[in-house]
N, C-alpha and C positions, 0 to 999 in steps of 0.2 A: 570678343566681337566688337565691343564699345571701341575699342584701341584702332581696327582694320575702319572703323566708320569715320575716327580722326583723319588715320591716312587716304582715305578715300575722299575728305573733303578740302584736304590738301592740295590731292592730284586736281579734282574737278575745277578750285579756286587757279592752281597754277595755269591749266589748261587753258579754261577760260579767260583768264587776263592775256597768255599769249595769244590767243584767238586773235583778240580785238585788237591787239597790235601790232599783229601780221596783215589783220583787215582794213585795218585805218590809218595805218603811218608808213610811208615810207623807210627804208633801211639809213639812219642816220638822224629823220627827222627829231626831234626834242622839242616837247613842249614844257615851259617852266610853270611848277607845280607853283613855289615860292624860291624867289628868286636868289641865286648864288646857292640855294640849300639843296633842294630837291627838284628833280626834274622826271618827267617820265621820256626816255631817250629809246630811240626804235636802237637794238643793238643785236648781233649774232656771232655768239661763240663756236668755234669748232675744238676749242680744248678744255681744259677744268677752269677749276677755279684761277682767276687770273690770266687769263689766257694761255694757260702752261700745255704743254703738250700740245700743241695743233693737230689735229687730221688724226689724232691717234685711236679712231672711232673704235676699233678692234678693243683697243685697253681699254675702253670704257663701257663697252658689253661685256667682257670676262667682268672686269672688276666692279659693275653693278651685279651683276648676278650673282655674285659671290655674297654681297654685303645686302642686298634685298635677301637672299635668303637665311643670312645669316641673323638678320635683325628679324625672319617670322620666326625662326627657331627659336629666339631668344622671349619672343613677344607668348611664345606658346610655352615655353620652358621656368622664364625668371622671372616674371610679373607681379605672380600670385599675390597681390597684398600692397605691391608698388606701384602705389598710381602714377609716382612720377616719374621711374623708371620705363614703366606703361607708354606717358604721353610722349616723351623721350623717343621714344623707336618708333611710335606710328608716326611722330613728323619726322623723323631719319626716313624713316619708309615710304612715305609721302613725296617727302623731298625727293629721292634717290630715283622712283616712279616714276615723276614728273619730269625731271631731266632726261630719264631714261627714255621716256616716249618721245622726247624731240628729237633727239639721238638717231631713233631709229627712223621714227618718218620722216625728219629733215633733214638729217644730218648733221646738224649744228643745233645748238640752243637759244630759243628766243630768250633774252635779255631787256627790260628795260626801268628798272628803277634804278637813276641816277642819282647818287646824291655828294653831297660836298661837306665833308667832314672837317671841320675847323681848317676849314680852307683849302682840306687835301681832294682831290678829285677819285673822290672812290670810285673799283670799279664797276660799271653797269652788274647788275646781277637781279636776280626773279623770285616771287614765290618761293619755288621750292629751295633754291638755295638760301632764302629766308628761315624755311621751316628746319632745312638740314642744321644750320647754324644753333637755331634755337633749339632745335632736339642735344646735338652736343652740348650746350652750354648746360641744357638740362641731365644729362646726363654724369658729366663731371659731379654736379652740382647733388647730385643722388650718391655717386663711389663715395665722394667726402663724406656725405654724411652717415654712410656705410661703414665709414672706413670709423668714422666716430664715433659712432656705435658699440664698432668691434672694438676700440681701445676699451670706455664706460665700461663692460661686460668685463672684458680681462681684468680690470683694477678693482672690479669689484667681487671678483671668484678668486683672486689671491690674498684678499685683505688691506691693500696697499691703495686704496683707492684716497686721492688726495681733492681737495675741494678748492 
């Protein structure tokens, strides 16, 4: 339950910043947060990340509803014990939620944290692609240590275990 209350305030956090910035900026306008760094830029995606796939709104209901469900199976099934595995898929879920609901009611995705990465001009992206990001990084970040785990155990059930 704890895990569906992260995702849940995921979605309410992304929802509501695009709110206010469907309500109060124009499509294009930028305001600079701190200058050449971050900006908050009114933007609307119709494809993934990067602008990849345009218009391809069909693929992006199959292939949310695929990976929303497959992240509460997971969130009900592989958790037990892993907190971080845990907060890992409720912002995947989060994420994937809140893209999804623009998707559907608008069409496209509101978009607006701008920023400039050692000069490179990243591209506009939101909340939830914020949270997806950080659920995967957290996730990776869990297999490894899984994965380390399971080496430790093996080296030490054959005797061979080296320091």
């Amino acid at each position: 339950m704890f895990y569906y209350l992260i995702a849940l305030f995921v979605i309410l956090l992304d929802q509501i910043t695009k709110w206010l910035i469907v309500s109060n900026m124009y499509l294009g306008e930028s305001i600079a947060v701190i200058d050449n760094i971050f900006y908050i830029t009114s933007h609307r995606n119709r494809g993934a990340a990067w602008g990849i796939l345009q218009g391809q709104m069909w693929l992006f209901y199959v292939i949310t509803v695929i990976v929303i469900v497959a992240i509460m199976y997971y969130l009900y099934k592989a958790v037990k014990g892993k907190w971080m595995l845990g907060v890992s898929l409720a912002l995947m879920l989060g994420g994937a939620v809140g893209n999804f609901i623009d998707r559907v009611i608008r069409k496209e995705v509101v978009d607006f944290i701008h920023t400039y990465v050692f000069g490179y001009n990243f591209p506009v992206f939101n909340i939830a692609d914020s949270a997806l990001v950080i659920g995967v990084i957290m996730l990776m970040i869990q297999m490894l240590l899984e994965e380390r785990e399971s080496k430790e155990k093996s080296y030490g059930e054959n005797g061979t275990h080296h320091s």
